[in-house]
C-alpha positions in Angstrom: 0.0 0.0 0.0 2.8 2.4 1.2 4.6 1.5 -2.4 1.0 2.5 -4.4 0.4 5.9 -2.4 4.4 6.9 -3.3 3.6 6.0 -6.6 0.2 7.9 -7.0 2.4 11.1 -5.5 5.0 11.0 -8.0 3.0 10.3 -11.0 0.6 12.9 -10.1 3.4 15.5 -9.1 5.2 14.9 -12.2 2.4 14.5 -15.0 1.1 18.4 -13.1 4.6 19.9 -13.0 4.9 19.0 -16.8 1.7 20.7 -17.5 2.6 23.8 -15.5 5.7 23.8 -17.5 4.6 23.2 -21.1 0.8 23.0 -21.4 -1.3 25.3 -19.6 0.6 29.0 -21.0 -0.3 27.6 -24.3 -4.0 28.2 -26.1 -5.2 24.6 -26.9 -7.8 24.7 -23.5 -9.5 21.2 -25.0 -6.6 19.5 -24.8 -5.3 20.9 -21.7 -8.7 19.7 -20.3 -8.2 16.6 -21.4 -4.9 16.2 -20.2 -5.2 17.1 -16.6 -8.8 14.9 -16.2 -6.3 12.1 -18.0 -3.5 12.9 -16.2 -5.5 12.7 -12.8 -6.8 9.5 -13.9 -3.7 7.9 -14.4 -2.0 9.1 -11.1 -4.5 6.6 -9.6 -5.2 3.8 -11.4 -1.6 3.5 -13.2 0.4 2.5 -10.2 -2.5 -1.1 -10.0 -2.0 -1.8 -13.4 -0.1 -4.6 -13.9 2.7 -4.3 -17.1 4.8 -7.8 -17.4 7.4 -7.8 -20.0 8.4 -11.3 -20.9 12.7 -11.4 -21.5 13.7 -14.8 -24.1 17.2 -15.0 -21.7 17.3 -15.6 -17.9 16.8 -13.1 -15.4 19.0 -14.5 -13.1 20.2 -17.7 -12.9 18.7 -19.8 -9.3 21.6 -21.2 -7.1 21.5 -25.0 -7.3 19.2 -26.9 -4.9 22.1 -29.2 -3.6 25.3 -29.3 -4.2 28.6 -32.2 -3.7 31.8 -31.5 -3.1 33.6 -34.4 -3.2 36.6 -33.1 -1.5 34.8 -33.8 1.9 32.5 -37.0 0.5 29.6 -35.4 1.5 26.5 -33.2 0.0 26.3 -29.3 1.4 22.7 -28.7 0.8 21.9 -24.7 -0.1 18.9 -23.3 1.2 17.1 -20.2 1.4 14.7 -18.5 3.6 11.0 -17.8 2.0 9.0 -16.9 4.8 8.8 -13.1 5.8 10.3 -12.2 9.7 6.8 -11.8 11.2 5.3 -8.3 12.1 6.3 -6.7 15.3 3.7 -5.2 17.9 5.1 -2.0 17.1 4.3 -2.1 13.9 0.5 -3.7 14.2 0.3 -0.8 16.2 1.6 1.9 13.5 -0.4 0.4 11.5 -3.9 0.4 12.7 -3.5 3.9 14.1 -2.5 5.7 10.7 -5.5 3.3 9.2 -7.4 4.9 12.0 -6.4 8.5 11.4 -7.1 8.4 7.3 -10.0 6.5 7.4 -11.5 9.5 10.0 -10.3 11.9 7.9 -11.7 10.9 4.7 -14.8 10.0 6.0 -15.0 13.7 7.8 -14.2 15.1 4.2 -16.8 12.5 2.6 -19.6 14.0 4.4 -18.7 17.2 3.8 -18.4 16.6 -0.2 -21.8 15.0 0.2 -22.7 18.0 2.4 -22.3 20.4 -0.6 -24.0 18.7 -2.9 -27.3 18.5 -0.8 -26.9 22.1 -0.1 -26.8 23.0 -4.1 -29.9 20.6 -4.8 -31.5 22.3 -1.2 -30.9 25.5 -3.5 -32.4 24.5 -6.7 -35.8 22.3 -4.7 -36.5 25.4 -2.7 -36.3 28.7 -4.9 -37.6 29.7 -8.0 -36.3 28.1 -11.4 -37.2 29.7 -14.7 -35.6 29.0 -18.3 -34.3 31.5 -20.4 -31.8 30.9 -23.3 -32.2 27.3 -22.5 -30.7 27.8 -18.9 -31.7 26.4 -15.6 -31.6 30.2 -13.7 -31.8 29.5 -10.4 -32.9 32.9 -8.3 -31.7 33.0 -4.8 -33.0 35.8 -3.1 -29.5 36.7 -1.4 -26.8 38.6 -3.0 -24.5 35.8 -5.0 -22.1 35.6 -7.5 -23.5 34.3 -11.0 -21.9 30.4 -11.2 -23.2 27.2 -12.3 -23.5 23.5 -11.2 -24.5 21.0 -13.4 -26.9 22.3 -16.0 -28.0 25.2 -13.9 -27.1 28.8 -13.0 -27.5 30.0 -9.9 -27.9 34.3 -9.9 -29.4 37.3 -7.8 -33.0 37.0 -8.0 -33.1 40.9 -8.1 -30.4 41.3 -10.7 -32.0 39.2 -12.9 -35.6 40.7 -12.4 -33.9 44.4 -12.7 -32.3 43.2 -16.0 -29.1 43.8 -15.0 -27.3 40.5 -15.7 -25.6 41.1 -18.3 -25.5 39.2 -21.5 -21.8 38.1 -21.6 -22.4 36.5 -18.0 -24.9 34.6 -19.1 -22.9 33.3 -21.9 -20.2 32.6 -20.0 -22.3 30.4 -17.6 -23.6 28.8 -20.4 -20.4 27.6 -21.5 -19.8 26.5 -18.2 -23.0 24.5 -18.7 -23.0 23.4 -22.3 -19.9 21.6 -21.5 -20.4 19.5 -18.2 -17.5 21.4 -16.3 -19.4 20.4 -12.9 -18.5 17.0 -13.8 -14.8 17.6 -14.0 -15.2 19.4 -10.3 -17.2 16.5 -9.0 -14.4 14.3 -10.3 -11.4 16.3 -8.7 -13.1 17.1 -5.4 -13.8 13.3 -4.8 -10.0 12.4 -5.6 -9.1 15.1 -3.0 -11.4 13.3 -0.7 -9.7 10.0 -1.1 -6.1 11.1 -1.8 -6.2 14.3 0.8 -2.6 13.8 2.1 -1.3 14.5 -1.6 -0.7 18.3 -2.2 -0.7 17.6 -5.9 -4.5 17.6 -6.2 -5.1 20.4 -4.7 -3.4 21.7 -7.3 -5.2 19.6 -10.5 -8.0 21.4 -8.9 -7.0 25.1 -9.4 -5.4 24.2 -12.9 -8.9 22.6 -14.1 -10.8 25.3 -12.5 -8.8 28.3 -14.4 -8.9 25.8 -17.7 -12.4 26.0 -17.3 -12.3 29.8 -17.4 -10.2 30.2 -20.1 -12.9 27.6 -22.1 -15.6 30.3 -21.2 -13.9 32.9 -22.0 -13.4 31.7 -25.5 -17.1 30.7 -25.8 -18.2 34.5 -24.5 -15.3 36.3 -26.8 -16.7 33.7 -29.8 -19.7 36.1 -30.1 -18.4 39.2 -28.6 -15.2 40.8 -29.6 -15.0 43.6 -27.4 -12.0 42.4 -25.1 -11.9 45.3 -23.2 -15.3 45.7 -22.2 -15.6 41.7 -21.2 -12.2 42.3 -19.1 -14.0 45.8 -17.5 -16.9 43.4 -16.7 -14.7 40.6 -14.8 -13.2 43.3 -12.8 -16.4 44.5 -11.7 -17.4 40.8 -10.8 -14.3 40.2 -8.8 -15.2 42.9 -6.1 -18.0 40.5 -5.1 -16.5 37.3 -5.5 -17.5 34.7 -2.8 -16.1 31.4 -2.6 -18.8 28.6 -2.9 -18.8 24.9 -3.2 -18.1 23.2 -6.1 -17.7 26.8 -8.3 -14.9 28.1 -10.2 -12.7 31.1 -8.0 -13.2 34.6 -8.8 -10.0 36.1 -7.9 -7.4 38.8 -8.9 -4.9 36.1 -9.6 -7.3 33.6 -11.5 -8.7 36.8 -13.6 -5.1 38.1 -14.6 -4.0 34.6 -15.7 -7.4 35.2 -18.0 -6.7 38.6 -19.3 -3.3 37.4 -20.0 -4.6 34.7 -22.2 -7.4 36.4 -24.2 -4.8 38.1 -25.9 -2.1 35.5 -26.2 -2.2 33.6 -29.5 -0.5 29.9 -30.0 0.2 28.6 -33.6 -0.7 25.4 -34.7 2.6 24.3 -34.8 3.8 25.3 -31.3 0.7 24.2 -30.3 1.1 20.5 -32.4 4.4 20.2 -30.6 3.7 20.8 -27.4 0.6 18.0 -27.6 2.9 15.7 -29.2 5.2 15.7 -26.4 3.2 14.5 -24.3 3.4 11.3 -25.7 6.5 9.9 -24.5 5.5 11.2 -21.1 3.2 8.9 -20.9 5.4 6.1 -22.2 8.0 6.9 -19.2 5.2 7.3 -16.8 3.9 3.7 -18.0 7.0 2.6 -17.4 8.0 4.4 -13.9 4.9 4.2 -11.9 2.8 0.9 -13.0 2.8 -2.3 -11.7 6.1 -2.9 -13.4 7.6 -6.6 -13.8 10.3 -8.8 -15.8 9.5 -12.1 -16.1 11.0 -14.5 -18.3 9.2 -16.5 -21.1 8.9 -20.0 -19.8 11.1 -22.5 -22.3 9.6 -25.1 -24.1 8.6 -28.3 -22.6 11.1 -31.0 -22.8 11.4 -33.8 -25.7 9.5 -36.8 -24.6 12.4 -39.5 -24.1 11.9 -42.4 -26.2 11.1 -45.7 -24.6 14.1 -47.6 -23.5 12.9 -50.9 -25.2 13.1 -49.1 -28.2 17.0 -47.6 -27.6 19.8 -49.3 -29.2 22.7 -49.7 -26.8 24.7 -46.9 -28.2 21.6 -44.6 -27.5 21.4 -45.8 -23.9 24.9 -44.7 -23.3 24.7 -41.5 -25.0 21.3 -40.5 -23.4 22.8 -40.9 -20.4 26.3 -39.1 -20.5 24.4 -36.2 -21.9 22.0 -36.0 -18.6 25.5 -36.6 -16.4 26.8 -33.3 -18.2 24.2 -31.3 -16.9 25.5 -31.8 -13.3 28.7 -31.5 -13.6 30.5 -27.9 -13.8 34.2 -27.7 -14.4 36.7 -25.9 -12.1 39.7 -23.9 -13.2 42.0 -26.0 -10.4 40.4 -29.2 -12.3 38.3 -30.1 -9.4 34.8 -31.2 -10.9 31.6 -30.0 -9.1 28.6 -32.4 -9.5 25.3 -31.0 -8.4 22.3 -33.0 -8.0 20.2 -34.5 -10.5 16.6 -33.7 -10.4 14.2 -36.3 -9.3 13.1 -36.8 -12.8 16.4 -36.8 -14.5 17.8 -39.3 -11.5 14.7 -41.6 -12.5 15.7 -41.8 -16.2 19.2 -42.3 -15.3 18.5 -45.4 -13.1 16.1 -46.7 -15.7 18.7 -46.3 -18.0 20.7 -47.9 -15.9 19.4 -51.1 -16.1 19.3 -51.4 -19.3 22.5 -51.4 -19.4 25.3 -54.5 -20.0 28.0 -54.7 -18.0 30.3 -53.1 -20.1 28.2 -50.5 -20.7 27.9 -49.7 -16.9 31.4 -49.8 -16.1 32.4 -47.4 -19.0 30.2 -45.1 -17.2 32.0 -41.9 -15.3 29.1 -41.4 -13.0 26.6 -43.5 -12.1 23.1 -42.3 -9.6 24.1 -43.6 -6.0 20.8 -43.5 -3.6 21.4 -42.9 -0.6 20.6 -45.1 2.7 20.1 -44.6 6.3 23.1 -46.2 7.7 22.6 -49.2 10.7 22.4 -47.8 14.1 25.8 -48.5 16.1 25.8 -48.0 20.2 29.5 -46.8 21.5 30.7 -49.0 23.9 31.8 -48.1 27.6 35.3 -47.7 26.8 34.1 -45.5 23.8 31.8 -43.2 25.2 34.6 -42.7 28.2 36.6 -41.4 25.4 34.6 -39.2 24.0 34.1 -36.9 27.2 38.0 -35.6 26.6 37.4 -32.3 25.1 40.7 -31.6 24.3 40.3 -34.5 21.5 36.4 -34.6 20.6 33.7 -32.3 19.7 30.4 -33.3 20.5 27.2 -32.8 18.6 24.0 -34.5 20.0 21.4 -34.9 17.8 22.7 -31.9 15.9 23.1 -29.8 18.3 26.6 -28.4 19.6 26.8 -29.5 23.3 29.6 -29.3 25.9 31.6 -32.8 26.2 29.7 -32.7 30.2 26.5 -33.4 28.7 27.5 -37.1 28.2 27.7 -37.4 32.0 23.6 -37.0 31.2 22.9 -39.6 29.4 24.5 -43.7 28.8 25.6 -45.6 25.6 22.3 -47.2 25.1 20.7 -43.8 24.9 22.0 -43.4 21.4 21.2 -45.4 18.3 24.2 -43.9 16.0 27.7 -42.2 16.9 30.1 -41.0 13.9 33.4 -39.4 14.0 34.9 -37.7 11.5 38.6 -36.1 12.1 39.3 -32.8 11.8 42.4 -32.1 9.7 44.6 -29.3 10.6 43.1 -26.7 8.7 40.0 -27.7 10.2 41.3 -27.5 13.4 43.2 -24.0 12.7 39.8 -22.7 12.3 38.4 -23.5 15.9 41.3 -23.0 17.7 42.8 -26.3 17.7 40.5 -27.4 20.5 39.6 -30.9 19.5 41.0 -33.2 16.9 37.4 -34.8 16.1 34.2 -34.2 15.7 31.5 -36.4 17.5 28.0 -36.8 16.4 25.4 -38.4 18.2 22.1 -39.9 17.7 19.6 -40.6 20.5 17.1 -43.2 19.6 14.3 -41.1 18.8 16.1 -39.0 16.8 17.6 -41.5 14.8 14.4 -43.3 14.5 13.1 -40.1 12.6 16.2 -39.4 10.6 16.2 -43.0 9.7 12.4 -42.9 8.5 12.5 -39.6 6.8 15.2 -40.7 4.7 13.4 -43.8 4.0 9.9 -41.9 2.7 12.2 -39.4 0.7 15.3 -41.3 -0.9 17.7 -38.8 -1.9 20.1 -39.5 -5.1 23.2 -38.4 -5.9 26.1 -38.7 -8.7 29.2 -40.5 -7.3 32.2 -41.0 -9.2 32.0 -44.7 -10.7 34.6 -46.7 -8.9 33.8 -50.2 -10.3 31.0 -51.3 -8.1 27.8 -50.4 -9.6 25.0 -49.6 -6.9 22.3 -51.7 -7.0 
């Protein structure tokens, strides 16, 4: 959620600060309109779109599974950590009280946008409507600046009885009107509502307010050329401007931007160009702030092997070598690295296997060895007297590190399997030469487990073919 809200603020920050730069000191007010209702648009509902791109090569390429080194004779499995660390209080707390706080706020800034509209359709249900020009005029028996909301016009009820609404202010209302600015209001206010933490819309809502009087202004100035004398008129209005819901600002900033564009003219070209640019903004933006992903396109399903009945003997061989060269990865010392075959592969290889001659089997280099639980063995008393000398053993009970006094815990027949394994000197360098082996112990339960997990789940390795085939 945090990563969507960042998102919406950039988008919208930049996508505004591009048409403050470029766009709204140029005359093209349709398309400016339909930019910033776009552009707002797009600031929320880019960042949950998903965009994949599929790559034909590797993203990365995943560590192997399991690995043997047979330096040491035995397999170092990899692993990796998927779960997430789990949520501290602190931040369960964090997190309900800024949900708390925004969901009060917007629903205190909900009722009030709701509050607005009521009182504007209050206004239209309980005073006098008539229709002149094929307006909705509104008379409100107060003193109120001439504005619009949807397809009426709200003005003083004595102005307009007087005659002294003038006609340009009528046709500037109608404009207003004729194309469905309320809607574009309705639209920003309710983002505000949603989004009120981001400073951004509060600005897409003076930019589409002032587009929305420079649209006006052309309609009025379509039929009346008088400049001056429309300009005279808006100063007059400002004097008496009043802020209401859901209206356009009268102010001395928002009518000198105005006057400042009724005489400004923009070629077609300057004005071609500027629209055109906006294209690879939106390509970047596409790119920066949606649901953005690599993924790689999957390769194609494997051959289907044929059956071994139907393999010559040469085949068999071949077949097999060639799975055997997947696994094995080639040092610069010359050492040879063999990782471990997946459970299919290791499957074919055995079956493989046994169709094999002889001669065939021992001209192999590798050959699938599975492995076993080995026999339980209980140390004798003379043993397990031994192995309480720290200064020559290292004890691990049922894989666990434990002091050499934890022995005095327990008797020989407590354990099902004891291995030692000697520590050469390097070995030893690295703990501080303070034992010569290690010692690992098995208590019957645990060995009892190991010894039926490995049973259930038979793991399978490549060992180096030393003349005695596994059976």
């Amino acid at each position: 959620m945090i990563i969507y809200l960042l998102k919406v603020l950039l988008c919208s920050a930049s996508l505004l600060l591009f048409y403050r730069a470029l766009l709204e000191k140029e005359k093209m007010f349709r398309f400016n309109r339909f930019y910033l209702l776009g552009s707002l648009v797009l600031s929320v509902v880019l960042p949950l779109i998903p965009l994949e791109i599929l790559l034909e090569e590797p993203i990365f390429t995943p560590p192997p599974s399991t690995v043997t080194d047979f330096s040491n004779g035995r397999p170092e499995p990899y692993t990796v950590s998927l779960l997430p660390q789990p949520a501290t209080p602190e931040s369960v707390q964090w997190f309900w009280l800024t949900g708390g706080m925004y969901l009060f706020i917007t629903a205190w800034l909900l009722f009030r946008y709701g509050r607005n509209i009521y009182r504007l359709r209050s206004r239209i249900q309980t005073h006098e409507v008539r229709i002149q020009q094929g307006l909705n005029l509104v008379l409100l028996p107060t003193e109120t600046m001439p504005h619009s909301y949807l397809k009426y016009v709200f003005l003083t009820k004595s102005d307009y009885l007087n005659g002294t609404v003038e006609q340009q202010v009528l046709d500037h209302e109608m404009a207003h009107v004729r194309q469905f600015h309320s809607l574009d209001v309705l639209l920003v206010e309710l983002v505000k509502v949603l989004f009120w933490f981001n400073p951004a819309f509060y600005y897409y809502r003076d930019a589409i307010a002032l587009n929305h009087e420079f649209l006006a202004d052309e309609a009025v100035l379509g039929t009346c050329e008088d400049v001056p004398a429309y300009q005279h008129l808006l100063l007059r209005k400002v004097l008496g401007a009043a802020d209401q819901p859901f209206i356009s600002k009268f102010n001395y900033s928002f009518t000198k931007k105005r006057f400042v564009m009724m005489n400004k003219h923009t070629s077609r070209r300057r004005a071609l160009l500027a629209q055109l640019s906006v294209l690879p903004l939106v390509v970047l933006a596409v790119f920066a702030f949606s649901d953005f992903s690599l993924a790689q396109v999957p390769p194609p399903p494997p051959p289907v092997p044929a059956p071994i009945s139907q393999m010559s003997t040469t085949d068999l061989v071949k077949e097999y070598n060639e799975l055997v060269e997947r696994y094995l990865e080639k040092k610069e010392s010359g050492f040879t690295l063999v990782k471990n075959p997946s459970a299919a592969d290791a499957e074919r290889m055995e079956e493989l296997m046994k169709a094999m001659n002889k001669e065939q089997l021992a001209s192999l280099q590798h050959v699938i060895w599975t492995f076993k639980p080995s026999p339980p063995n209980v140390p004798t008393e003379t043993e397990y007297e031994k192995y309480k000398n720290p200064a020559v053993y290292g004890v691990w009970i049922d894989d666990k590190k434990v002091p050499n006094s934890e022995l005095n815990k327990y008797k020989p027949k407590d354990f099902s399997k004891a291995s030692v394994s000697k520590l050469y000197l390097n070995a030893q360098k690295t703990i501080g030469y303070k034992y010569k082996y290690q010692l690992n112990l098995m208590t019957t339960a645990h060995y009892e487990a190991y010894r039926k997990e490995a049973l259930a789940n038979p793991r399978k390795y490549l060992v180096p073919n030393k003349g005695k085939i596994p059976e």
